[in-house]
N, C-alpha and C positions, 0 to 999 in steps of 0.2 A: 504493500500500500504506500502509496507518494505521500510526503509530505505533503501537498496541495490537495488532496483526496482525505489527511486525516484532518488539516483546516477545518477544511469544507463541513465532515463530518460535529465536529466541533463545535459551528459557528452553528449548525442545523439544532445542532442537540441546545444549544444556549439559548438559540431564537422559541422552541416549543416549551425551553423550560420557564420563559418571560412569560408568554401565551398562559403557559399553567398558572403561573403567580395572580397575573392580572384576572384571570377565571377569576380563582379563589377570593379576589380580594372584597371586604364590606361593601355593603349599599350605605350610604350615612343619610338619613332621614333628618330633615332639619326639620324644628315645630317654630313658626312663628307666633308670636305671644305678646299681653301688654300686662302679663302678671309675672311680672318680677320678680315680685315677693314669693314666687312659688319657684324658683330655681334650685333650690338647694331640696327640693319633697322630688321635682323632676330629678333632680342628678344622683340622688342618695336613694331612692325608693322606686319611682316608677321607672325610668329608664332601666335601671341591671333589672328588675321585677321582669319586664318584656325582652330585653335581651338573654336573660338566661333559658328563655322558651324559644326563644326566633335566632339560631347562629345566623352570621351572614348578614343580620342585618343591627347599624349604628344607628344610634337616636339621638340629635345632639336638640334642645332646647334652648332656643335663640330670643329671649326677650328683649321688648321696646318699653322706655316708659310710658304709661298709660297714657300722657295726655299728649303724646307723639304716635301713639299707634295709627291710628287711622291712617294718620297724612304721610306714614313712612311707609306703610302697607301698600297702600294706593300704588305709591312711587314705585314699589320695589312690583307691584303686580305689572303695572303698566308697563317697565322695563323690562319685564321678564324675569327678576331676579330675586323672588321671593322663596322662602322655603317650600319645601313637600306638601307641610300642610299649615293652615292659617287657623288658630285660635280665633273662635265665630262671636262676635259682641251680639244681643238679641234683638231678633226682629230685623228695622229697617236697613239699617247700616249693612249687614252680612246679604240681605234681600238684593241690596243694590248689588254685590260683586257676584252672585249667581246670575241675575241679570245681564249683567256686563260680560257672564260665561269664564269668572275665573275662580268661581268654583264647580267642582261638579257633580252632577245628580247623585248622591249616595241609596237614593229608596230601597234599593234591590242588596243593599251592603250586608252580608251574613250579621249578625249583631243588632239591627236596625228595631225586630221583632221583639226586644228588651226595653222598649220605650215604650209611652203610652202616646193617643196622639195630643193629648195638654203638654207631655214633656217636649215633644218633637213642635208646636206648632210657633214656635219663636224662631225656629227654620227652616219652615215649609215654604209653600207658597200659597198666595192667597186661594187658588181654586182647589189646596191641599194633594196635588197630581205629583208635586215633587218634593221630596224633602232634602236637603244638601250640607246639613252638619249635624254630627252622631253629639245629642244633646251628654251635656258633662256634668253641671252642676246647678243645682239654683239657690237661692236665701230666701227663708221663711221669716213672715213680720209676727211680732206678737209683742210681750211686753217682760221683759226681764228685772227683778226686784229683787231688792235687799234684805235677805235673809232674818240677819241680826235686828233691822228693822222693825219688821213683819210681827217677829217674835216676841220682842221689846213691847206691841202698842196692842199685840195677840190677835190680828188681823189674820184672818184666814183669805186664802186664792179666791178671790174673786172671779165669778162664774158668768154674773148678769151685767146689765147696765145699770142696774139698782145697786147690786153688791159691788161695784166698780170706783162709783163716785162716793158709796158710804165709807167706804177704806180711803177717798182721798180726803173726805173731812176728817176724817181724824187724825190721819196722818198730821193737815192743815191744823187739827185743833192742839194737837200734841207741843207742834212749833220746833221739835229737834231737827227735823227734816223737811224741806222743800219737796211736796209732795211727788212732782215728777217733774223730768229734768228734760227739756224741749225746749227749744229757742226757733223765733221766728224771723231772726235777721239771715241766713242762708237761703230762707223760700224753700226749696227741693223738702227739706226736714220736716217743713209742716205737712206738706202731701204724701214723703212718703214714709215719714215714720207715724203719722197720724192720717188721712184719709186712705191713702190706699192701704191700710194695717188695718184699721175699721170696718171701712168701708163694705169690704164683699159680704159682712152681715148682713147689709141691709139691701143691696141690691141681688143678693143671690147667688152669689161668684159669680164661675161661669154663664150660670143662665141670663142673671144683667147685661152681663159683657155684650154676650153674644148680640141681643136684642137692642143695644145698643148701638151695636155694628150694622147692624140690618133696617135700623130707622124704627123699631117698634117701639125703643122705650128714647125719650128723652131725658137731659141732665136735668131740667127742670121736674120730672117726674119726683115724686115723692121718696122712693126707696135711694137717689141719687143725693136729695136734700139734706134728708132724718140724719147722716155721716154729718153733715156739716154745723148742724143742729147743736148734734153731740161735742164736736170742737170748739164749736163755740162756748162751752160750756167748760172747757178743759182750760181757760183763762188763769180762771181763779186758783187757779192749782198751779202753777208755771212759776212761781217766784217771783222777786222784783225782779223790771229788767230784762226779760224773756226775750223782750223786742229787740235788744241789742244784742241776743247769746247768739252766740255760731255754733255751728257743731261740734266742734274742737271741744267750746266750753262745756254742752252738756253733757258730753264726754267725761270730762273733768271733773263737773260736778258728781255725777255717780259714782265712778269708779274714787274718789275723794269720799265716799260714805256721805256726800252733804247732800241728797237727794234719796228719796224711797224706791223709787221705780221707774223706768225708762224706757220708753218706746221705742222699739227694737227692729234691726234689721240682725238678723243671725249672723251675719260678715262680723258683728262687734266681739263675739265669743273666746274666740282667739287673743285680741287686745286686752279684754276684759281678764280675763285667767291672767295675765299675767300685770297687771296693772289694781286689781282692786282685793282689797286685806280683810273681806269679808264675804261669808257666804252666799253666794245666788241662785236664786229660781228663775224659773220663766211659768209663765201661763199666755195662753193664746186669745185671742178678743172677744169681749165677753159676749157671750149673746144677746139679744133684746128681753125676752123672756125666758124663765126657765125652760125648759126641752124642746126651743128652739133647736133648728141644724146648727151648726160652731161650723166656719167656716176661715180659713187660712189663704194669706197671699204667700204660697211657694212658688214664687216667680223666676224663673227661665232664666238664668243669667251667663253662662259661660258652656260655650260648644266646639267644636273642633273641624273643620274640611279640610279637601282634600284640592290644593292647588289643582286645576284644570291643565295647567300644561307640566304639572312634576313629571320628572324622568324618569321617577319609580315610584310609577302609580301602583302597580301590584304589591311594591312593597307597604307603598303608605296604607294601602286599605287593610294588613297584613295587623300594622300596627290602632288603625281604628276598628277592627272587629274588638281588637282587643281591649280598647277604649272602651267599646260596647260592654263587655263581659263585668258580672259581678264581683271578679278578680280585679280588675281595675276601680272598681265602684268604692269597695274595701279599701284599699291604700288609701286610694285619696281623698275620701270621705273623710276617716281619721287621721289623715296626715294634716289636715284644712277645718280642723270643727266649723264649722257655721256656714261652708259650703257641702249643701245635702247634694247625694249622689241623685237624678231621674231615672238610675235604672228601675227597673221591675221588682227585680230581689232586692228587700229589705237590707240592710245594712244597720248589723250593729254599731254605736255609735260610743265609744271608752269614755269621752267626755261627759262627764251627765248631765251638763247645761245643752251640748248638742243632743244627746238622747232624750233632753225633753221636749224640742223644740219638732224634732223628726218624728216622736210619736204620736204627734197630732195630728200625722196625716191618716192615722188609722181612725182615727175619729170624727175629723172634721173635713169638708168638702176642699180639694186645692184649685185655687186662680190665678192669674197673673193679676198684674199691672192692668189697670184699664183704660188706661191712656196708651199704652205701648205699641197694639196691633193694626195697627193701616190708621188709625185716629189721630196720629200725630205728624202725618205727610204733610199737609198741608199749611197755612198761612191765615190766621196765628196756627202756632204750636200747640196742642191740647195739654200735651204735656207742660210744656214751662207755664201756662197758664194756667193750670192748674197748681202748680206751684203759688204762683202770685195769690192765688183766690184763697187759697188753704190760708197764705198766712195772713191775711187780709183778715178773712173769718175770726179766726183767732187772736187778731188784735183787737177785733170790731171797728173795724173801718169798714166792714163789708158786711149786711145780714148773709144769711145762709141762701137766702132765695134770690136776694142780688147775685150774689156770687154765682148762682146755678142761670142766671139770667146771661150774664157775661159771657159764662163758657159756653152754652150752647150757643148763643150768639154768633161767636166768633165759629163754631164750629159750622153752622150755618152759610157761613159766607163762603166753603169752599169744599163741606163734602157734603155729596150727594149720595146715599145709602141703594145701593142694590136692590129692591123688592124682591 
């Protein structure tokens, strides 16, 4: 054999053994994201969790901060140069980039049949023919309270609307504590840790929603009002000064022991455990009358798709079935208290403030946001206006039926409801 014959052979064997390397080598799955704060639950739990089931393939989680997400998303979709798959904000926002065809249809995704269609419809589509992000997590409103409190004035869980306000007179008569801690200088605070936390009592959750979508029921209707009725009422209990608290402060003021009880978005759970030096409960919104339905806003908040032009699509969907599965539900459920998993299978919850906020759904009817779903496209905003009106209400700058005058108003001017 020639020297130029064993080259040859050599150079052949080095060139199939490159081929081989580059075969074998990972897919690296990139997640774009605007929860940062969840980097280290991705890199430490979920990620090895799905790679030690999936060889072959890398998962790297790529966060933006939140009030840069959208606008870098956009950029990097429009460029081409976004991750595998895009962490889904609910509703409009994620509505528009399936539109625009840069996400794509998941309906048919192995995993999908683990959602219910309330989990799923904050990324469907309006005529519900498509769905296009594997829902992840939502937060549940209710009212979370000071334990040592409670105990201290022997105040039992308020059930009613009766037993609701009688625990904050006292609280108010006691004078140690600012009965509940709520401020109406942020606007957003008043509507959604007070009317839309209320509110689906009285309009019915889902069933209001819906017929409010469709043109049957108006704001101005009565079951839309009775919420605001109630707020208006929650004045006198707010402390001096309410009008100038921000959220920060009522924040502050609780987990400070200087407040009784807090109207709650479940996201606080996590802050709260490690910021307040005293025991807490939660209880869910009281009913109107005793054995009324109890009804809960577990609202849609964080979902996951699958970039339209990723380069390993088979891979990504590899990793959202898995998404789907109540193996993923688990980690992240309790790696995150106060973000509730939408799968099907229950999920135990270690936390006991998250596990009493998540057992309400076995009791009580779930809805979202009722401003959230096609109601807020338009000009005015139903949403930010209903900010303004909540805390209007609640300053009394606004009656209750002014304020339901304004909003459907405004809503009037630019949607026209479907028959």
């Amino acid at each position: 054999m020639t020297r130029t014959t064993i080259k040859g052979l050599l150079l052949a064997s080095s060139i199939l053994g490159t081929a081989g390397l580059a075969q074998a080598e990972d897919v690296t799955l990139t997640i774009e994201s605007w929860r940062n704060d969840d980097l280290a639950i991705w890199q430490e739990k979920l990620i090895p969790a799905f790679e030690a089931k999936h060889p072959g393939i890398k998962v790297k989680f790529a966060p933006t901060a939140p009030t840069e997400y959208n606008a870098a998303l956009n950029a990097k979709l429009d460029a081409g140069s976004a991750g595998d798959l895009i962490t889904c904000r609910p509703f409009d926002a994620s509505l528009e980039l399936y539109n625009k065809k840069h996400l794509a249809d998941l309906t048919a995704l192995p995993g999908m049949e683990n959602f219910s269609p309330v989990a799923k419809s904050a990324w469907t589509t309006d005529d519900g023919a498509a769905t296009f992000c594997v829902p992840m997590a939502s937060v549940i409103h209710g009212f979370i309270y000071n334990k040592d409190a409670f105990d201290q004035l022997g105040i039992q869980i308020p059930t009613t609307e009766a037993e609701f306000f009688a625990a904050l007179d006292k609280i108010k008569a006691d004078g140690n504590y600012i009965p509940m801690a709520m401020g109406t200088k942020d606007l957003w605070e008043a509507a959604t840790m007070g009317y839309q936390n209320i509110g689906p009592t009285y309009w019915k959750g889902e069933e209001g929603r819906a017929k409010l979508i469709k043109g049957e029921e108006k704001l101005t209707d009565a079951a839309w009002v009775e919420p605001y009725k109630v707020l208006a009422k929650w004045k006198d209990y707010l402390g001096d000064g309410f009008e100038a608290q921000t959220y920060p402060d009522s924040q502050n003021l609780f987990t400070l022991g200087r407040a009784a009880i807090y109207p709650a978005g479940s996201w606080e759970i996590g802050l709260f455990n490690t910021q307040a030096q005293f025991k807490m409960g939660a209880f869910p919104p009281p009913v109107k009358n005793a054995g009324d339905a109890c009804y809960i806003s577990d609202h849609n908040d964080i979902g996951v798709g699958l970039n339209a032009k990723s380069a390993h699509a088979e891979e990504a969907k590899k990793l959202l079935t898995w998404i789907s599965s109540p193996e993923f539900a688990e980690i992240y459920a309790n790696a995150l208290p106060g973000f509730f998993s939408l799968n099907s299978t229950p999920v135990k919850m270690a936390d006991p403030l998250a596990q009493e906020f998540v057992s309400w759904r076995e009791k009580c009817k779930p809805t979202i946001r009722s401003t959230y779903q096609i109601l807020s496209r338009g000009t005015p905003n139903l949403e930010n206006e209903t900010w303004v009106e909540s805390a209007n209400v609640i300053n009394g700058t606004d009656t209750p039926e002014v304020a339901a005058e304004k909003l459907q108003k405004g809503l009037d001017g630019w949607y026209k409801p479907a028959k």
